[in-house]
C-alpha positions in Angstrom: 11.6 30.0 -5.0 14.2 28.3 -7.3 14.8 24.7 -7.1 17.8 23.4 -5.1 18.9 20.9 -7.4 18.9 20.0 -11.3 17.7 16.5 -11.6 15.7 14.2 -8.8 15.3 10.5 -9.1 12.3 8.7 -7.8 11.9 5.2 -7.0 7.9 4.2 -5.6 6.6 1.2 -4.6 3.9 -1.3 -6.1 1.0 -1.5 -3.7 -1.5 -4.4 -3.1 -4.8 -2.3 -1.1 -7.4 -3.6 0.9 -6.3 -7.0 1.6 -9.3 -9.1 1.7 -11.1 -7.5 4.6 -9.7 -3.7 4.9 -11.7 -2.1 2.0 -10.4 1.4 1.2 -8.5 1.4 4.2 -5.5 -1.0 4.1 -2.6 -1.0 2.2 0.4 -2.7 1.7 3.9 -1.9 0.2 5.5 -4.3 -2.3 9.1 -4.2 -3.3 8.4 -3.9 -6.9 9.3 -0.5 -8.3 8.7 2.1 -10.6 11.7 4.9 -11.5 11.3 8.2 -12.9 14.0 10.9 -13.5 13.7 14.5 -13.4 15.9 16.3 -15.2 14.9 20.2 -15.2 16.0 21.7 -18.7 18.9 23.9 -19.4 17.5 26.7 -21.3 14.9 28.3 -18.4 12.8 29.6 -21.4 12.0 26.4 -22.2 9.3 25.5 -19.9 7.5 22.4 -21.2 7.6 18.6 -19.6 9.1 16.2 -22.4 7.7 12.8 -21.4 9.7 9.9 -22.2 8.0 6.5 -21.1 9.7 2.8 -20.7 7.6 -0.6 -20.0 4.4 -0.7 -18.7 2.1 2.1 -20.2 4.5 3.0 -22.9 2.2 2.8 -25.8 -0.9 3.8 -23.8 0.1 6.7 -21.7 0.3 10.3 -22.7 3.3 12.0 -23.0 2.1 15.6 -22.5 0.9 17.8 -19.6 -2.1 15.6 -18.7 0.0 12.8 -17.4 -0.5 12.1 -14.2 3.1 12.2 -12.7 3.0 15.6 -14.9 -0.1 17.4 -13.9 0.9 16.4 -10.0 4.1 17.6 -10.5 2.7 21.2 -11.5 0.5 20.7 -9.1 2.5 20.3 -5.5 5.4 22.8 -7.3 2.5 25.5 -7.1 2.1 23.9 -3.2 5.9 23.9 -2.3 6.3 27.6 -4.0 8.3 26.8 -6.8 7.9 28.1 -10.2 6.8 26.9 -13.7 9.6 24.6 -14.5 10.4 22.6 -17.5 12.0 19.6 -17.2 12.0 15.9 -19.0 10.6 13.1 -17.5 12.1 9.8 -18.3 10.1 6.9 -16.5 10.5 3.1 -16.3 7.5 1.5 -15.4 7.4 -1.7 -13.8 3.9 -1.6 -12.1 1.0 -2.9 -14.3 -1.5 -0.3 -15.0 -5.1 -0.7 -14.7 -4.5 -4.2 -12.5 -4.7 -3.2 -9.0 -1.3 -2.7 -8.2 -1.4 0.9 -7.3 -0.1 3.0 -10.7 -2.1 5.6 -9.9 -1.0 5.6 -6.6 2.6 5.5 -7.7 2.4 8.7 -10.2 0.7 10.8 -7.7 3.4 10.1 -4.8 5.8 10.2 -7.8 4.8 13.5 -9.1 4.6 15.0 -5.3 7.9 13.5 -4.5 10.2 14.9 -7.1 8.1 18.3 -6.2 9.3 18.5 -2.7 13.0 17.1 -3.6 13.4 19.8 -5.6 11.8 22.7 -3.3 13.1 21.6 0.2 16.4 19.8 1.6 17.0 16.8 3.7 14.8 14.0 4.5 11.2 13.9 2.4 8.4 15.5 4.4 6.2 12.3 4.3 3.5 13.2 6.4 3.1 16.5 4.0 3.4 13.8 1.0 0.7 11.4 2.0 -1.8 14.4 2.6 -1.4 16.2 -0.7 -1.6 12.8 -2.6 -4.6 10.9 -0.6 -7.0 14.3 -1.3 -5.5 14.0 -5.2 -6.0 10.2 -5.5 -9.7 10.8 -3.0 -8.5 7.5 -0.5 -5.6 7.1 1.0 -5.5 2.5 0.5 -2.9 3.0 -1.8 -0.7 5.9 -1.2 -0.2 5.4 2.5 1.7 2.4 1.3 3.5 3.7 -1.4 4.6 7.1 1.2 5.6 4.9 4.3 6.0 1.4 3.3 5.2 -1.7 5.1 1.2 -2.0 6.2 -0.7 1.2 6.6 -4.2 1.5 7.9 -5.6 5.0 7.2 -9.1 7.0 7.8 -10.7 10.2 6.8 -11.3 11.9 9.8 -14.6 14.6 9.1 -15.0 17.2 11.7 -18.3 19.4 12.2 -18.5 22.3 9.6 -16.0 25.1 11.2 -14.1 23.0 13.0 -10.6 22.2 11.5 -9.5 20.0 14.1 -10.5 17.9 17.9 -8.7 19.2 20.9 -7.1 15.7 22.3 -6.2 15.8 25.9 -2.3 15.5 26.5 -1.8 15.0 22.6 -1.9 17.3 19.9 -5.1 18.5 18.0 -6.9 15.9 15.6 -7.8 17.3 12.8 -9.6 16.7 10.1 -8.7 14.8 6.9 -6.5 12.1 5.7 -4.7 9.9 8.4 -2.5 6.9 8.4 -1.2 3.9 10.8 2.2 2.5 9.7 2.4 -1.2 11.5 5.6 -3.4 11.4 5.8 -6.6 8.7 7.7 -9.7 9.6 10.3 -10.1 6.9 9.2 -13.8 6.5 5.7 -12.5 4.8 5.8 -12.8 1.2 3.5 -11.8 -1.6 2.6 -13.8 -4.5 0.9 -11.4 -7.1 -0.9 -12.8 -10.0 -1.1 -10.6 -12.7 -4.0 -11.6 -15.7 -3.8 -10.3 -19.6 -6.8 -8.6 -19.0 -7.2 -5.0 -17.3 -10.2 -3.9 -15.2 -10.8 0.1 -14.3 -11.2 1.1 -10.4 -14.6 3.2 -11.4 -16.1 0.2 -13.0 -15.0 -1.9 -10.2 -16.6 1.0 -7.9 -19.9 1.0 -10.0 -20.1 -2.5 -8.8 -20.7 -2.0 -5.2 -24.2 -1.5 -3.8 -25.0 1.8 -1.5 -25.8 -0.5 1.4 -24.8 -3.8 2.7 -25.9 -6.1 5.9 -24.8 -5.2 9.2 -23.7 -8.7 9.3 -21.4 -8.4 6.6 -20.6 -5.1 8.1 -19.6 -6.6 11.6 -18.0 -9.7 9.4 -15.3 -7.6 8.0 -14.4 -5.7 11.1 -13.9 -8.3 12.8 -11.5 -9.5 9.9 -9.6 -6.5 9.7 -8.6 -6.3 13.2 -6.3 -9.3 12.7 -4.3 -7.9 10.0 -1.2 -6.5 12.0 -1.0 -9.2 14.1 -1.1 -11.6 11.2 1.3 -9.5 9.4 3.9 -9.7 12.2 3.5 -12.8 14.6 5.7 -11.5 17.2 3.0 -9.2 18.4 1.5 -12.8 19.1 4.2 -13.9 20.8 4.4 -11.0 23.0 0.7 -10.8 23.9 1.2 -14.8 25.0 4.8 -13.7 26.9 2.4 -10.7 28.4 -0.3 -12.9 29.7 2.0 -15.3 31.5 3.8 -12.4 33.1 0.5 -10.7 34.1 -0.2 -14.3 35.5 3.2 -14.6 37.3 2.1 -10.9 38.9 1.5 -8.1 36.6 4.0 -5.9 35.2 7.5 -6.1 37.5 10.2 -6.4 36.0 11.0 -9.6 37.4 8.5 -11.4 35.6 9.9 -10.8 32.0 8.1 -7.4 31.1 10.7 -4.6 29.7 10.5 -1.4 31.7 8.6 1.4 29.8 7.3 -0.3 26.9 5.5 -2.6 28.6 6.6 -5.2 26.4 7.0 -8.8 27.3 10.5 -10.7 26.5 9.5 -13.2 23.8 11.4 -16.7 23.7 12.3 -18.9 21.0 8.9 -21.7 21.9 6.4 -18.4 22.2 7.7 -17.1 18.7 7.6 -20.7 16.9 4.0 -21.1 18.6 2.8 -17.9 17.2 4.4 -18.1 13.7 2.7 -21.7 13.4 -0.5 -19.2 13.3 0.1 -16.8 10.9 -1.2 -18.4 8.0 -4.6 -19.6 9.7 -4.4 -16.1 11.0 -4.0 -14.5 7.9 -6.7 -16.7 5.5 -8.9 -15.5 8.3 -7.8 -11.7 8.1 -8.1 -12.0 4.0 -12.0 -12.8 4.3 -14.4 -10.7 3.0 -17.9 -9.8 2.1 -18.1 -6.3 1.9 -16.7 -5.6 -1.9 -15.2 -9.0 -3.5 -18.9 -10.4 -4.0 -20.0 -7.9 -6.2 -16.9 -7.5 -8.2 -16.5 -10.7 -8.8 -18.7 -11.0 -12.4 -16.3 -8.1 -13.5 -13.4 -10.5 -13.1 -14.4 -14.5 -13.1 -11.4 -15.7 -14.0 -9.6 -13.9 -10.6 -12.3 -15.0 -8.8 -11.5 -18.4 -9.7 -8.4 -18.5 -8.9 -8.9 -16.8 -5.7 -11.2 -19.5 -4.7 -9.0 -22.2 -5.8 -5.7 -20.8 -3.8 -8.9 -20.2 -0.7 -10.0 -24.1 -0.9 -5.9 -25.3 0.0 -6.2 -22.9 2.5 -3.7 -20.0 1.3 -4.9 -16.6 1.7 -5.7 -14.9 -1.5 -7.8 -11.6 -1.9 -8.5 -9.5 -5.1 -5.4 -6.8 -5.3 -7.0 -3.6 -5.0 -9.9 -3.2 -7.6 -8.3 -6.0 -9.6 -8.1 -8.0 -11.5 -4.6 -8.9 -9.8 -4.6 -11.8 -7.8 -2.7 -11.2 -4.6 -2.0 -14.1 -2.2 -0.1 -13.6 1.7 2.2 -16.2 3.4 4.8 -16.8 6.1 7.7 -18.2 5.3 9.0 -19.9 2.0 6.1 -21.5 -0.2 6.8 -20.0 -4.2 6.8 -24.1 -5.9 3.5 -24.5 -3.8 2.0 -21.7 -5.0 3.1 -21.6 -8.2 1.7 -25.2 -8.3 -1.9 -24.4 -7.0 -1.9 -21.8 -10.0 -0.2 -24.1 -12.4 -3.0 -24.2 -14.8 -3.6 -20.2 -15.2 0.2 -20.1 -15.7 0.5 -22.3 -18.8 -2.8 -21.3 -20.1 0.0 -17.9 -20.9 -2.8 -15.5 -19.6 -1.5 -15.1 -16.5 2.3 -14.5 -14.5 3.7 -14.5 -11.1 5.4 -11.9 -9.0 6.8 -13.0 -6.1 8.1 -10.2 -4.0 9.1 -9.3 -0.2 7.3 -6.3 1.4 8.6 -3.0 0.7 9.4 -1.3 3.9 11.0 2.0 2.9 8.0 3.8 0.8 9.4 6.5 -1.7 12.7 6.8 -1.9 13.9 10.1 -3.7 18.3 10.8 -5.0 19.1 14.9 -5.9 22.0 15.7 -8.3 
């Protein structure tokens, strides 16, 4: 198969995973971008990847075949039935590496992207995207995010040996592997990420974590977890209030404020107000966690003191990823406040502030 096109553009998401309480299974999309171009080369004897890199990474990273964007280029180009290509790769990098911001994340979507631009026309294949790159990356936290945008919650779902899939009843078959969740994100939730001098590698983070950990702390985070959409998007608050005075006023008639086949209740002005007046409680609660933070936390002390200072004025701050990024959640407009909670670590010039909306939109590819 020959490519469809000479040159793809790429634009991928920053991504903040776990969120406090969702460990390896949340993710969120930040709009903060890397943006790679590639340019297949004229001569079609030439078939080598020329590697030019721009901002973060640009003294560290290879520029050869073992890059990551690279080798998971080759890689879903051998998937999607196209050739050995050459091409240059020209990337700006915006996303710290090594901080818990999802570069890794970012290459591999990156990489598979520009792969399936190239072999197949119209809109990306995301589903197909998100697959190849959660087996490549091993857990999906990060690239869910970076695929789909917004908050993802995803799962490996293990079938019995010879079983590829699990007939559902009225739906189609289950089957095994990598699977996702994309929930909606109020546009008034904002992320504050603090991002140290220092770097901190996801298998020494990893190596960190014990092989077992108290039920309690098990039932802890689950019980954490399950508040993240909600928290995320208040008017899924405001409808569940609207729903339980129209089940009050007699169930689900029309006349009582429920819309016909969704089922969902009309929300007014108060209810809203009510329920955004809870986000952040609900979110400081939905950001808790004992399941991997603890033990990271002598990997990183100066992230966990900040953390804990942003926790004790009651924002609600996690550990980005594996860290040592500092990532903090709120509704509505509060950068001076933050910035002034963190006022120390930003004049002590080891630390800076992104402030950033949610990315809704995932990867975003351009053909020429």
């Amino acid at each position: 198969m020959n490519p469809i096109c000479t040159q793809v553009r790429v634009r991928v998401p920053a991504t903040s995973a776990n969120l406090g309480s969702g460990f390896d299974t949340v993710g969120l999309a930040l709009d903060y971008h890397d943006e790679l171009t590639f340019t297949l080369n004229p001569d079609p004897t030439d078939g080598i990847a020329h590697v030019f890199i721009h901002g973060e990474g640009e003294d560290t990273l290879p520029r050869d075949e073992t890059h990551l964007v690279v080798s998971t280029f080759r890689r879903a180009c051998a998937t999607f039935g196209l050739g050995r290509v050459g091409f240059t790769l020209e990337a700006t990098n915006n996303i710290p590496q090594a901080r818990g911001m999802g570069s890794s994340a970012e290459a591999i979507v990156a990489g598979i992207a520009a792969a399936a631009a190239f072999a197949q026309p119209g809109e990306l294949n995301r589903p197909a995207i998100f697959d190849m790159a959660a087996q490549i990356e091993g857990h999906p936290d990060n690239v869910a995010p970076a695929v789909f945008g917004g908050l993802t919650v995803s799962w490996d779902f293990a079938t019995a040996e010879g079983v590829g899939s699990v007939a559902i009843p009225g739906g189609e078959p289950l089957h095994g592997g990598f699977h996702t969740v994309n929930y909606p994100v109020d546009p008034a939730i904002t992320a504050a990420v603090f991002v140290p001098d220092y770097e901190l590698s996801t298998e020494k983070a990893r190596q960190a974590l014990p092989k077992e950990v108290p039920h309690k702390d098990a039932v802890y985070n689950v019980s954490r977890v399950g508040l993240l959409p909600a928290a995320m998007n208040p008017v899924v608050l405001a409808q569940a209030e609207a729903q339980g005075g129209a089940d009050a006023l007699g169930g689900n008639s029309a006349g009582a404020g429920v819309s016909g086949a969704a089922g969902a209740a009309q929300v007014t002005p108060a209810a809203f107000a009510t329920a955004a007046a809870q986000a952040n409680a609900l979110l400081f609660t939905a950001t808790q966690d004992r399941l991997h933070q603890p033990y990271r936390t002598p990997l990183m002390p100066p992230s966990a003191e900040l953390i804990e200072t942003f926790r004790a004025k009651g924002y609600a701050a996690a550990v980005s990823g594996a860290g040592p990024c500092v990532l903090v959640l709120h509704y509505g407009n509060a950068r001076e406040a933050i910035d002034q909670v963190a006022a120390t670590q930003l004049a002590s010039g080891h630390w800076r502030v992104l402030h950033l909306p949610i990315n809704t939109k995932g990867v975003e590819i351009e053909r020429r």
